[in-house]
C-alpha positions as protocol buffer text, in pm:
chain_id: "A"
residue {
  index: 1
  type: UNK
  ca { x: 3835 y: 2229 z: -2101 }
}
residue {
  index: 2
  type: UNK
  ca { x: 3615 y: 2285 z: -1785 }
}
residue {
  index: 3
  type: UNK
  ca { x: 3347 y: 2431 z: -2054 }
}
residue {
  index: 4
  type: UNK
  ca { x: 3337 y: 2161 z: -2244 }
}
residue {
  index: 5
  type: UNK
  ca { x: 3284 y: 1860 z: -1960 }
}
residue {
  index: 6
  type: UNK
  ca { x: 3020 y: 2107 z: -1850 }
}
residue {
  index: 7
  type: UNK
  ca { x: 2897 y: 2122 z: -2199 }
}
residue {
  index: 8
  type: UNK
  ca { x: 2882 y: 1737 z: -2223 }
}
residue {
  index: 9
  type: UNK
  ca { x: 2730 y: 1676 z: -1851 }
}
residue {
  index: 10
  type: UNK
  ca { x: 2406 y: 1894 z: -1980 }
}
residue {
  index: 11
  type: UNK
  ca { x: 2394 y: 1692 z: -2316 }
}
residue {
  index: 12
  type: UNK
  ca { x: 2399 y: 1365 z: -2174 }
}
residue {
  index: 13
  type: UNK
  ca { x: 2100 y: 1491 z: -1890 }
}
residue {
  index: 14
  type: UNK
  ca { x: 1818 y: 1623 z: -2159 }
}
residue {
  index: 15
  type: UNK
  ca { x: 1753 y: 1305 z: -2248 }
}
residue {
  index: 16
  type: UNK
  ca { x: 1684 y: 1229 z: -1922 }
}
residue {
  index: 17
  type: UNK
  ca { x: 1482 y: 1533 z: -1851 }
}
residue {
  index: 18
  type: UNK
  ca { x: 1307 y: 1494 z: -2176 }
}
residue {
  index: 19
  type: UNK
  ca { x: 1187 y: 1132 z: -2057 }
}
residue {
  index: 20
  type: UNK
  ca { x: 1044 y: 1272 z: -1783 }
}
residue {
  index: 21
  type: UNK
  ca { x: 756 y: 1399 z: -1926 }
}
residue {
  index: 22
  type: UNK
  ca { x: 697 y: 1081 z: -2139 }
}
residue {
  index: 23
  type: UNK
  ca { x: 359 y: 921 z: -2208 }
}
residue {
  index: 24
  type: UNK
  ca { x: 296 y: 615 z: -2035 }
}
residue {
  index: 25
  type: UNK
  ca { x: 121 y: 317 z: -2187 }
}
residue {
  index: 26
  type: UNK
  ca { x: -117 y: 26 z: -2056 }
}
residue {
  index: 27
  type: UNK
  ca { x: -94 y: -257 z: -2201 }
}
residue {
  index: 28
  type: UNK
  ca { x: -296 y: -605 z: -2099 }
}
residue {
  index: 29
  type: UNK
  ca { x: -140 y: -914 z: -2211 }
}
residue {
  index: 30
  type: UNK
  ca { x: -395 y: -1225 z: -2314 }
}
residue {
  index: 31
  type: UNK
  ca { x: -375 y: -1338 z: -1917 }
}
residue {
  index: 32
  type: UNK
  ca { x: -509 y: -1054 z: -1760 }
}
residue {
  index: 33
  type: UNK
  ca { x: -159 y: -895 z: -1686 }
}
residue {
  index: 34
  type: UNK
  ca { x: -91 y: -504 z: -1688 }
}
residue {
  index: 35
  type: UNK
  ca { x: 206 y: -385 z: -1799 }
}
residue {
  index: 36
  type: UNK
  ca { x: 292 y: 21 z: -1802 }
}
residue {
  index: 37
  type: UNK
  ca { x: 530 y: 152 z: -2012 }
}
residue {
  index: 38
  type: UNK
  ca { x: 711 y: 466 z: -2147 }
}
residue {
  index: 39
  type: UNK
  ca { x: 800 y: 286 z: -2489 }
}
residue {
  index: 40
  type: UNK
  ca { x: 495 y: 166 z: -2657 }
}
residue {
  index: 41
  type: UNK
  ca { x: 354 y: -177 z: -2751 }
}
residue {
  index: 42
  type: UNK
  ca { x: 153 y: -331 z: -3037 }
}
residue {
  index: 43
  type: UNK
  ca { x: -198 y: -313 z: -2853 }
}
residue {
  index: 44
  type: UNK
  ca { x: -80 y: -112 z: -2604 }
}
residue {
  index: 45
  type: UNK
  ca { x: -306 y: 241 z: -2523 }
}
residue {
  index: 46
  type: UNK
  ca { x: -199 y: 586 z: -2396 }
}
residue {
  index: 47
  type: UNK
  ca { x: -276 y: 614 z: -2050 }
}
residue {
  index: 48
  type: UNK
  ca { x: -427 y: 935 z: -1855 }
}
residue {
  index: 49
  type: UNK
  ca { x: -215 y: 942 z: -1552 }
}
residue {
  index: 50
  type: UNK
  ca { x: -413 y: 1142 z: -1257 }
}
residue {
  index: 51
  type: UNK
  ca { x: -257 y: 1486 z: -1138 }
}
residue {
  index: 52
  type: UNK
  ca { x: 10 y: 1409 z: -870 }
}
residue {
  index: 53
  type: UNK
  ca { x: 5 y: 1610 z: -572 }
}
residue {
  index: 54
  type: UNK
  ca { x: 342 y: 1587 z: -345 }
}
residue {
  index: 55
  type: UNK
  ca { x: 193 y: 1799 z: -119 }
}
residue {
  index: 56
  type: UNK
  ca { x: -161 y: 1867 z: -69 }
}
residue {
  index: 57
  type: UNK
  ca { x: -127 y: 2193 z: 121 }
}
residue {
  index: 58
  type: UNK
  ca { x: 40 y: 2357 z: -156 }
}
residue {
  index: 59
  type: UNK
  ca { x: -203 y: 2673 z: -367 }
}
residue {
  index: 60
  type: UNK
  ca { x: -261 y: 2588 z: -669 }
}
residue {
  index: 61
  type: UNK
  ca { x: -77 y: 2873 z: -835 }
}
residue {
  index: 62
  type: UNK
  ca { x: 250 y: 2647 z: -808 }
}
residue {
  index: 63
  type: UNK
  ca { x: 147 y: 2375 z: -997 }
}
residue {
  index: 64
  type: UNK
  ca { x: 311 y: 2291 z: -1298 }
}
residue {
  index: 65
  type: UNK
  ca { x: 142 y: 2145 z: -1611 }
}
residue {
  index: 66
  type: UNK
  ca { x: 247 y: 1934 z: -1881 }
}
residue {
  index: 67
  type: UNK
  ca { x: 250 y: 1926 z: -2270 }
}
residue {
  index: 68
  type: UNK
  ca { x: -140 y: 1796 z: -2250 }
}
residue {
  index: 69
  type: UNK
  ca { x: -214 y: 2155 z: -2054 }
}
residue {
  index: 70
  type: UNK
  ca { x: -321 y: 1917 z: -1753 }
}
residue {
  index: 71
  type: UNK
  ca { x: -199 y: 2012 z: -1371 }
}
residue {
  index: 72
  type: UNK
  ca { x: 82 y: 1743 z: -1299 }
}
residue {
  index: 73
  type: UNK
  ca { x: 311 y: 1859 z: -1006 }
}
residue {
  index: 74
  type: UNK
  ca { x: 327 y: 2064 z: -728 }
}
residue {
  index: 75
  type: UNK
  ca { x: 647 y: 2213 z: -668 }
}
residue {
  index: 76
  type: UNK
  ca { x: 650 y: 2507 z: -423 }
}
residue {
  index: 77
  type: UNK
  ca { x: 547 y: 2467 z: -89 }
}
residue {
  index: 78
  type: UNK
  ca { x: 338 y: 2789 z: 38 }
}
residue {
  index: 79
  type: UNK
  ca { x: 534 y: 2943 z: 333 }
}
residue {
  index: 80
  type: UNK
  ca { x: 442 y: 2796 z: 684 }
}
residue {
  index: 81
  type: UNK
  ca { x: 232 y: 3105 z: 832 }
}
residue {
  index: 82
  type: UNK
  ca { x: 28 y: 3177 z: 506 }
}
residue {
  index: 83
  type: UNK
  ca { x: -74 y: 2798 z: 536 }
}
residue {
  index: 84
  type: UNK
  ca { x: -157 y: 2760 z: 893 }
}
residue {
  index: 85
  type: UNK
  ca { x: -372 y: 3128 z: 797 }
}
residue {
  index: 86
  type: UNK
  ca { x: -497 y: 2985 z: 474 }
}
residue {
  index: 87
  type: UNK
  ca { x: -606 y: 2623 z: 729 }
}
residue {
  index: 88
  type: UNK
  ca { x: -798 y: 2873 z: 1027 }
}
residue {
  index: 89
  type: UNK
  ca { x: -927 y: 3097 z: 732 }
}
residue {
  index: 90
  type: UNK
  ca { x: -1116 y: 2742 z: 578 }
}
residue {
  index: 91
  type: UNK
  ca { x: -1224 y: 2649 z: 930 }
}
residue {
  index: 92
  type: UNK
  ca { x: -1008 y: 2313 z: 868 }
}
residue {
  index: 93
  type: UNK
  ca { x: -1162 y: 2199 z: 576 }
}
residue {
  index: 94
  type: UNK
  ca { x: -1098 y: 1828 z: 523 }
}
residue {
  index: 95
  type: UNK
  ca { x: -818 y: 1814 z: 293 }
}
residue {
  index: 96
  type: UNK
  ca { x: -575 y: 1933 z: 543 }
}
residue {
  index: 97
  type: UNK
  ca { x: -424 y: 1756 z: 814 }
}
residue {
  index: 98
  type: UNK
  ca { x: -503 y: 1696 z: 1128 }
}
residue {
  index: 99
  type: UNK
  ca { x: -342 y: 1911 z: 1402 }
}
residue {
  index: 100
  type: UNK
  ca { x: -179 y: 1713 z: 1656 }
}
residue {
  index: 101
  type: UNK
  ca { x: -477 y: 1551 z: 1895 }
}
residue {
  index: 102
  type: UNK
  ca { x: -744 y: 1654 z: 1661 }
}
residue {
  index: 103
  type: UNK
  ca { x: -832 y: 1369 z: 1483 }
}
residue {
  index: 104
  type: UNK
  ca { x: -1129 y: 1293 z: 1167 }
}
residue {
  index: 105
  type: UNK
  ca { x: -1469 y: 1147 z: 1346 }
}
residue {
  index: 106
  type: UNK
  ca { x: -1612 y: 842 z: 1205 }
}
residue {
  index: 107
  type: UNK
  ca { x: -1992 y: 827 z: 1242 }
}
residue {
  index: 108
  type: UNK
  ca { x: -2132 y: 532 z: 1392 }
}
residue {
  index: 109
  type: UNK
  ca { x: -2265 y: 310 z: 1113 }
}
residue {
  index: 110
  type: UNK
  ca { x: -1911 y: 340 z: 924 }
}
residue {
  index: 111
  type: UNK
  ca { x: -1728 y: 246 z: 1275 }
}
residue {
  index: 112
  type: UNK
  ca { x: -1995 y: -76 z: 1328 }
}
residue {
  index: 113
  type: UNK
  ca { x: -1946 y: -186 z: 980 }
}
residue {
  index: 114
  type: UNK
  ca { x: -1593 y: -187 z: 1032 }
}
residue {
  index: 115
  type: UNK
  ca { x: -1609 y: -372 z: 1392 }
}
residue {
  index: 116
  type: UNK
  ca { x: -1846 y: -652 z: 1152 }
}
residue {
  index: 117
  type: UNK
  ca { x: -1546 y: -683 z: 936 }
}
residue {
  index: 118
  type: UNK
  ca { x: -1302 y: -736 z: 1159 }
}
residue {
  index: 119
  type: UNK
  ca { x: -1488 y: -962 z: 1395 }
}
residue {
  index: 120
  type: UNK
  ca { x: -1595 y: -1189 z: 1055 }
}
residue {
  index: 121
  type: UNK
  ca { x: -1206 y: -1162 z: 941 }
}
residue {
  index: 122
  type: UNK
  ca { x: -1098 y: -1305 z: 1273 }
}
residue {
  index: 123
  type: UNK
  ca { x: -1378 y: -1550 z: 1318 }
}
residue {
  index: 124
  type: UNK
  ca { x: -1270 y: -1704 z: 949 }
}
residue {
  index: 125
  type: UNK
  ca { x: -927 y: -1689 z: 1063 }
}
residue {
  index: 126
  type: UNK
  ca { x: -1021 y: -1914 z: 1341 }
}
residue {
  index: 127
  type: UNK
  ca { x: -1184 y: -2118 z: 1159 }
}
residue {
  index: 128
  type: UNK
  ca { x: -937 y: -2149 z: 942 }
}
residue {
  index: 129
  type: UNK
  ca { x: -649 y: -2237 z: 1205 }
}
residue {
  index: 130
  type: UNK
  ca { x: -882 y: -2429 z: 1398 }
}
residue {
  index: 131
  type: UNK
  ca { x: -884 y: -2732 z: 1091 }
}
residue {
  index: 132
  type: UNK
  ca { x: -517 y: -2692 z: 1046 }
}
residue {
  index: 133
  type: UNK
  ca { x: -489 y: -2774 z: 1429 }
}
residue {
  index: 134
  type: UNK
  ca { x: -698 y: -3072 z: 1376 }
}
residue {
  index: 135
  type: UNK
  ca { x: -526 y: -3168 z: 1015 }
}
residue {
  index: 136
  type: UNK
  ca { x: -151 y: -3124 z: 1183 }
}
residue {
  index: 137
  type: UNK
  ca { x: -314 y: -3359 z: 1499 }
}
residue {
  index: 138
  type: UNK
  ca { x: -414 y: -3588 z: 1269 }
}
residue {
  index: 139
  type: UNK
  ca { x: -62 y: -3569 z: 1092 }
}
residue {
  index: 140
  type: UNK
  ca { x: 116 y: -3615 z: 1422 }
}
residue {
  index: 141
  type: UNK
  ca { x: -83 y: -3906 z: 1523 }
}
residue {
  index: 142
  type: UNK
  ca { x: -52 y: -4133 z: 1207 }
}
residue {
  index: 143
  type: UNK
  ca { x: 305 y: -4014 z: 1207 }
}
residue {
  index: 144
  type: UNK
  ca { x: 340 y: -4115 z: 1571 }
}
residue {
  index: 145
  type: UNK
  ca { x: 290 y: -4499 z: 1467 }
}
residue {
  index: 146
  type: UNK
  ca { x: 507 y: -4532 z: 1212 }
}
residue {
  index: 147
  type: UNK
  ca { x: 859 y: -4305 z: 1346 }
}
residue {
  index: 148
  type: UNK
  ca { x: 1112 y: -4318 z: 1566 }
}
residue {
  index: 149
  type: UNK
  ca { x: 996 y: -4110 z: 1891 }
}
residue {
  index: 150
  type: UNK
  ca { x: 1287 y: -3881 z: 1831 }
}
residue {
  index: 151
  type: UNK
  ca { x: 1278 y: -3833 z: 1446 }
}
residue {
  index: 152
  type: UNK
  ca { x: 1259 y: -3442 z: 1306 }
}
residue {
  index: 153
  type: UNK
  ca { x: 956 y: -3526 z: 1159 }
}
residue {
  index: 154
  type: UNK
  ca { x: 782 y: -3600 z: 1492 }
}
residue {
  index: 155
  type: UNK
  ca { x: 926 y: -3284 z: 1610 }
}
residue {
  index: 156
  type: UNK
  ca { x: 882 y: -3072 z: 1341 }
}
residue {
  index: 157
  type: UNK
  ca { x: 486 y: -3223 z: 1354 }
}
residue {
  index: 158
  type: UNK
  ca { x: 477 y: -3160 z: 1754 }
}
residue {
  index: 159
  type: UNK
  ca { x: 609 y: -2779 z: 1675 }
}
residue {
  index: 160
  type: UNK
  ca { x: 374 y: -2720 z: 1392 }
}
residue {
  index: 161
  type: UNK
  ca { x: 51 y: -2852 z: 1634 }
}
residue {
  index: 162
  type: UNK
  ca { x: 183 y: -2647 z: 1895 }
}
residue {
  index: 163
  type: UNK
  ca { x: 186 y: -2317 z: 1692 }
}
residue {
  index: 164
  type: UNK
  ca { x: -143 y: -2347 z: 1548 }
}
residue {
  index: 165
  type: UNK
  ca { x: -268 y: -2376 z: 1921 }
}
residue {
  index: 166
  type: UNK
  ca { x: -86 y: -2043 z: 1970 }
}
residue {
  index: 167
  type: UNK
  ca { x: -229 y: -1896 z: 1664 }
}
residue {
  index: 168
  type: UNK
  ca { x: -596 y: -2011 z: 1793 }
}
residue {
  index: 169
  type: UNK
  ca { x: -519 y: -1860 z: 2120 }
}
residue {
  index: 170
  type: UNK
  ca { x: -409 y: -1524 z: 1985 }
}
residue {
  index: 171
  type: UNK
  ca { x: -713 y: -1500 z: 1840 }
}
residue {
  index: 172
  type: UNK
  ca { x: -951 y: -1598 z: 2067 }
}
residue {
  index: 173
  type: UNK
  ca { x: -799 y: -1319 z: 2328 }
}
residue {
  index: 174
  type: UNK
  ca { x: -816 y: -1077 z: 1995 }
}
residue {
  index: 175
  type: UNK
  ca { x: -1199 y: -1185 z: 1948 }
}
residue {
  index: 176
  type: UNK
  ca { x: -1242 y: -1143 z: 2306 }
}
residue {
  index: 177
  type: UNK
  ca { x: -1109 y: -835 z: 2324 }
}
residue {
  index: 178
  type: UNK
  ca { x: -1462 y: -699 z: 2136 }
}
């Protein structure tokens, strides 16, 4: 009896396994949508899915590979002291990690470029809150003629005006910061 429920346990997972290994389709509807799939679609193409790597320190030699012959998995990790000797024997080539206080360098045209971004990200996003400050002003004062001084509206106005004055705050001490 034990055989048996055993028996059916393993047919009812091969399916499962079997799916595992199933081609995955792309398909792009008339609106620009993408859509991946294991079953396939009218219109629908085979995709070429990119070798996953769970673990990037792992040798090669314990990769698996799929029905295509392509390098899909990783699924052994090497021992820890035959990869900290295979790291000092590369010098610390770049595709390992870091050691604790060692960080990657970033020359100096990469790190400006990013400081431009981030200054012209913050300096739209003032912008930005700076004309909903003056729209919810606005707001508040037409609203101000027309409501009872203690309606939600007038509050709910009065809270909005002063959280975009917080917002422009928090970002002028971020800009400032530079």
């Amino acid at each position: 009896m034990t055989y048996s429920r055993l028996l059916i346990c393993l047919m009812c997972a091969l399916p499962a396994m079997a799916g595992a290994n199933a081609p995955i389709y792309k398909y792009v509807d008339p609106y620009g949508n993408v859509t991946y799939s294991n079953a396939p679609v009218p219109g629908a193409k085979r995709s070429a899915l990119p070798p996953v790597a769970i673990n990037p320190n792992i040798a090669s030699s314990a990769v698996l590979s799929n029905r295509d012959s392509k390098q899909v998995v990783n699924v052994r990790p090497e021992p820890a002291s035959s990869a900290s000797a295979a790291r000092a024997g590369n010098g610390g080539a770049s595709g390992s990690a870091p050691a604790a206080g060692q960080y990657p360098v970033i020359d100096g045209a990469t790190q400006r470029n990013r400081d431009a971004s981030r200054a012209r990200i913050l300096q739209d996003e003032l912008d930005n809150e700076q004309r909903a400050l003056a729209n919810a002003r606005r707001m508040l004062q037409e609203t101000e003629r027309y409501a009872k001084p203690d309606s939600a509206l007038l509050r709910g106005l009065r809270d909005s005006v002063l959280e975009r004055e917080k917002n422009i705050a928090a970002l002028q001490r971020e800009i400032g910061r530079r």
